[in-house]
C-alpha positions as MATLAB code, in Angstrom:
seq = 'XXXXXXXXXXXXXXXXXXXXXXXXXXXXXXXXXXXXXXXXXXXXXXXXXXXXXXXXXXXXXXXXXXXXXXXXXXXXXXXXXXXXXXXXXXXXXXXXXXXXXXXXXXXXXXXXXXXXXXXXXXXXXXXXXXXXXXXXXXXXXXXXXXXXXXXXXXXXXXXXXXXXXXXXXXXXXXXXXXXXXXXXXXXXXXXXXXXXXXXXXXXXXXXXXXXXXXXXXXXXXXXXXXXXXXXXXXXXXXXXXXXXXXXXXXXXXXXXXXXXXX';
ca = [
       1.052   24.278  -65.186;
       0.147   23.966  -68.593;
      -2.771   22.912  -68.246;
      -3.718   25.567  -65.927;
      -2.478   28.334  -68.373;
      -4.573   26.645  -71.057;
      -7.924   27.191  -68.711;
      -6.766   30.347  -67.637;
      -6.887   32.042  -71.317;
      -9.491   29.943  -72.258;
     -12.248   31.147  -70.247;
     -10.654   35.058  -70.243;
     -11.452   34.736  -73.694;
     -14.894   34.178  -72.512;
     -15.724   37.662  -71.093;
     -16.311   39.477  -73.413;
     -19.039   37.461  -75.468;
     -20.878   37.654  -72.148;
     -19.898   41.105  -70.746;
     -21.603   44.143  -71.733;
     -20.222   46.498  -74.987;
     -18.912   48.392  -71.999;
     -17.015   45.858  -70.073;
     -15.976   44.364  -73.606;
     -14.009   47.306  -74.575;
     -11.845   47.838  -71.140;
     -10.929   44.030  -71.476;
      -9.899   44.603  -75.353;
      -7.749   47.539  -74.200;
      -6.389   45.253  -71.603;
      -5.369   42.323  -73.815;
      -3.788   44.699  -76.261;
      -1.872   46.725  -73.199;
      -0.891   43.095  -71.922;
       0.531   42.405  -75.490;
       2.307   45.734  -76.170;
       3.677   44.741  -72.258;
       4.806   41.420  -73.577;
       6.338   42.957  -76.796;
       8.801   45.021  -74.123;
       9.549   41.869  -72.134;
      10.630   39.816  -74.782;
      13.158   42.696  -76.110;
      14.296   43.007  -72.447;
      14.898   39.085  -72.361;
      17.087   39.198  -75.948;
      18.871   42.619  -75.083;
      22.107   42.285  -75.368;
      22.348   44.810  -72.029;
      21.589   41.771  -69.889;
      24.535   39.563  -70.993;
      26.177   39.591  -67.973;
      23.192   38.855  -65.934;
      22.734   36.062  -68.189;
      26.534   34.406  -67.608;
      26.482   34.959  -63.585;
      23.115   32.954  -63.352;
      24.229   30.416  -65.653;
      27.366   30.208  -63.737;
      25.462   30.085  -60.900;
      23.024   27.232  -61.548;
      25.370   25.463  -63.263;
      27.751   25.210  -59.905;
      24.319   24.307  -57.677;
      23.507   21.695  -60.549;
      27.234   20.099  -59.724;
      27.437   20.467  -55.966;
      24.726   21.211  -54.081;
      21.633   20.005  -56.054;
      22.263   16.016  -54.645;
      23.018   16.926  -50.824;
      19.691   18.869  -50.832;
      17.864   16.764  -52.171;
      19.423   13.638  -49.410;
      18.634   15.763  -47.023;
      14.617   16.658  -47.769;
      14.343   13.276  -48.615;
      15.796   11.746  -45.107;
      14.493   14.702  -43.173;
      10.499   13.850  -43.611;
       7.712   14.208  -40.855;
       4.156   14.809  -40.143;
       4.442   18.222  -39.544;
       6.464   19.171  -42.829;
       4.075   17.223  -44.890;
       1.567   19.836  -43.671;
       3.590   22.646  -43.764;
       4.416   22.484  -47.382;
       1.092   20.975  -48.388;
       1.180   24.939  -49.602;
       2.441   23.995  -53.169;
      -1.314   21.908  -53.803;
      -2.873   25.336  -52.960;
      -0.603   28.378  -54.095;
       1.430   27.436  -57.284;
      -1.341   24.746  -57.592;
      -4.884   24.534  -59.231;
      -6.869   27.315  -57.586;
      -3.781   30.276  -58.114;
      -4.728   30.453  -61.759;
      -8.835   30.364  -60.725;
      -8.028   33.206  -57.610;
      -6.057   35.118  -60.477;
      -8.848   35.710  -62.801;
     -11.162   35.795  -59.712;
      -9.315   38.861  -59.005;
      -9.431   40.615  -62.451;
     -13.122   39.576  -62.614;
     -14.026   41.434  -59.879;
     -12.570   44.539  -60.617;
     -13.942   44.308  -64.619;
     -17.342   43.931  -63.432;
     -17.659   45.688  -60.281;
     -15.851   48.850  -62.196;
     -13.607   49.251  -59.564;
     -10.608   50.610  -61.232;
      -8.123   49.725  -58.447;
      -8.984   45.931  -58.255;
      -9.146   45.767  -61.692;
      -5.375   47.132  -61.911;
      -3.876   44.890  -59.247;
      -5.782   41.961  -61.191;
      -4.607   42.986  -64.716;
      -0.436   43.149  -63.296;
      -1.093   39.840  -61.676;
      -2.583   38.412  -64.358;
      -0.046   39.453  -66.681;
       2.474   38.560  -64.565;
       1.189   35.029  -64.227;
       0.518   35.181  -68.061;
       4.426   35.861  -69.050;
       5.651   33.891  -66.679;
       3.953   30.670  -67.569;
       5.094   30.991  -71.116;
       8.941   31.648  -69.840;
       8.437   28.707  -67.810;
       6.834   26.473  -70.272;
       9.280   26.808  -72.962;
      12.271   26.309  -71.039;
      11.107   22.899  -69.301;
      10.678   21.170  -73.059;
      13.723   23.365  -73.924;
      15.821   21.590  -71.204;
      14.227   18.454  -70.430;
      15.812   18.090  -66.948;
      14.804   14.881  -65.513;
      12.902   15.424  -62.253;
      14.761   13.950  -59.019;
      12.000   11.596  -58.320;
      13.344    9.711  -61.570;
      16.720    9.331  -59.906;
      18.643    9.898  -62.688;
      20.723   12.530  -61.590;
      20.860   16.575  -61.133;
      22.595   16.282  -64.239;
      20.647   14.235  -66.903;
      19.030   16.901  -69.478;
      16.677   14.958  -72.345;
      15.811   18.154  -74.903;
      12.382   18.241  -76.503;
      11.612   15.249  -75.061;
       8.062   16.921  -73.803;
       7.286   14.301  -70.622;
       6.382   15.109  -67.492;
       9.352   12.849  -65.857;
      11.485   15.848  -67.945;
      10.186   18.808  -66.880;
      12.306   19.714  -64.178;
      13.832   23.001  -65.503;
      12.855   25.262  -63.699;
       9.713   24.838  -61.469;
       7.206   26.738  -62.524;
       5.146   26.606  -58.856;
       7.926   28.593  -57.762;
       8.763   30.746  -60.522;
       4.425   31.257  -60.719;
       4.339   31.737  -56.924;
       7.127   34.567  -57.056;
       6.006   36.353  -59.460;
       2.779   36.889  -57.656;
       4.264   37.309  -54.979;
       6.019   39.952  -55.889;
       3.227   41.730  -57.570;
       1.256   42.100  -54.689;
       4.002   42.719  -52.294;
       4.245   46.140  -54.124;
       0.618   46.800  -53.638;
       0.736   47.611  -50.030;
       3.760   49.786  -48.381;
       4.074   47.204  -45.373;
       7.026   45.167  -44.468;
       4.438   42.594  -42.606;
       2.605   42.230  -46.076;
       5.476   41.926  -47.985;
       7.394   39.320  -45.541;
       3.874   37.554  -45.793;
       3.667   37.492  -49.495;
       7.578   36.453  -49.925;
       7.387   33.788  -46.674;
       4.510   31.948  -48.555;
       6.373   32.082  -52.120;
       9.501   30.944  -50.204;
       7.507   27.626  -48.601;
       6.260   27.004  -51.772;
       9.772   26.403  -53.706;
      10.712   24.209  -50.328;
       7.916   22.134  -50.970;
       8.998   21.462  -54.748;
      12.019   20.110  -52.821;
      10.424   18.041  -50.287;
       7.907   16.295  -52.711;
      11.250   15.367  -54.679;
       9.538   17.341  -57.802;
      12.657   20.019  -58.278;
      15.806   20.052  -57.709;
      17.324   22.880  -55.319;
      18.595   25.331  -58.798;
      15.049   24.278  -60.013;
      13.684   25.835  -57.395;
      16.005   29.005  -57.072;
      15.537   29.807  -60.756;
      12.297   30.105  -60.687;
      12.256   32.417  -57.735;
      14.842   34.290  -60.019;
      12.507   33.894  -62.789;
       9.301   34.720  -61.227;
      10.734   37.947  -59.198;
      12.152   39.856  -62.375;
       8.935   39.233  -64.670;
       6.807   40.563  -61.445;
       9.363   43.507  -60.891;
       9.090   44.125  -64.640;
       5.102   43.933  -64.688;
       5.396   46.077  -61.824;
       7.964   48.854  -63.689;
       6.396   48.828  -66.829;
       2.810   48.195  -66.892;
       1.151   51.341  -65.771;
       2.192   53.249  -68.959;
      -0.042   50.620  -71.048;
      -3.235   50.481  -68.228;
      -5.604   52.211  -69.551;
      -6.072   54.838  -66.131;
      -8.635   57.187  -67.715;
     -12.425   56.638  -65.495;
     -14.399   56.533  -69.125;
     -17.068   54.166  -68.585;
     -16.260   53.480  -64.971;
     -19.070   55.836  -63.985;
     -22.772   56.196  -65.088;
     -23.691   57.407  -67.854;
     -24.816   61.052  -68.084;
     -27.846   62.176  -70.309;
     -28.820   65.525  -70.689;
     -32.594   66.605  -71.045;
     -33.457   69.722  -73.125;
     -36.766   71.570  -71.805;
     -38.656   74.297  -74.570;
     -40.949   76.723  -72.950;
     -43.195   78.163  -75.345;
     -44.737   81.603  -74.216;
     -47.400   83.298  -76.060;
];
């Protein structure tokens, strides 16, 4: 996942050397609406108003962690088939390589077609995927849960120990995945699209399970994770997107004509 947030800012920083003037100032005012977006995130994360919040999760994890993270994982492990393998071959596809490529696919499109709707929905997905990578990225090297796959333990946490083997906390497929998800379920007022958008998300955390990456809490808190950055993106980023059509039309010229009459 780093990696893939790594290529994903590196070649966004890319459009506007190749864009038009035009197309170079919408993306500037959508960097610096992502960052003033970010700026309100990371004062809702510290606020001392989610405190509670805060202990009940950690509560929560800590008592799937202790209880139920082992069992699940026995079970995925002894319950493996043909047809699951295929099933939750999902995570190499969404949460994988090509989500970060199909985001900025998406925000692409709507820069340089000028369609201001696309370019929306791409710019809330983007950011979502944006500030939820970072969450995601600090707290595995913050944690350094050892993945199950190194079977030692739900248990075993090696801080700052930045290895792959210790990245378990949380799973950023998932957490990426849901907060996508969630994005995009808001686009469309449809409980078919929505259940769609979820069901994949959902398949995609089982499938950090079954390929004995995560561990179960892994898995549910980053589905946590991912839904409350997408339903904050979602809540909060419309007062920073630039809405106004300047420069999505034509330009208009005006031509003066002098008649001279003798």
């Amino acid at each position: 996942m780093r990696k893939h947030l790594v290529l994903w800012i590196s070649i966004l920083l890319i459009v506007p050397a190749v864009s038009s003037a035009q197309l170079g100032d919408q993306f500037v005012d959508d960097v610096n609406a992502s960052l003033k977006l970010g700026g309100d995130l990371t004062k809702s994360i510290f606020s001392s108003e989610n405190i509670g919040y805060y202990l009940a999760g950690s509560a929560l994890i800590a008592s799937s962690m202790l209880f139920i993270d082992e069992p699940v994982r026995n079970f995925s492990q002894d319950n493996q088939s043909g047809f699951k393998e295929k099933l939750f071959g999902i995570d190499k596809y969404y949460g994988g390589h090509y989500t970060p490529v199909a985001v900025l696919a998406l925000y692409s499109v709507g820069l340089f077609s000028q369609n201001q709707q696309i370019r929306e929905v791409g710019l809330r997905t983007t950011q979502a995927v944006v500030y939820t990578g970072i969450v995601t990225l600090i707290s595995k090297d913050l944690f350094g849960r050892s993945r199950p796959y190194t079977n030692n333990g739900s248990t075993c946490f090696n801080p700052f120990a930045f290895q792959e083997d210790n990245r378990s906390f949380f799973s950023g497929h998932t957490s990426l995945v849901f907060s996508i998800s969630t994005v995009l379920a808001h686009e469309i007022d449809n409980i078919f699209w929505k259940i769609g958008w979820y069901g994949m998300a959902a398949l995609v955390g089982g499938a950090r399970i079954y390929h004995d990456k995560h561990w179960f809490s892994d898995v549910i808190t980053g589905a946590v994770v991912g839904y409350a950055i997408g339903r904050f993106v979602i809540n909060n980023s419309d007062k920073y997107i630039n809405t106004i059509n300047a420069g999505m039309q034509g330009e208009t010229y005006q031509v003066n004509f002098n008649f001279y009459l003798n």
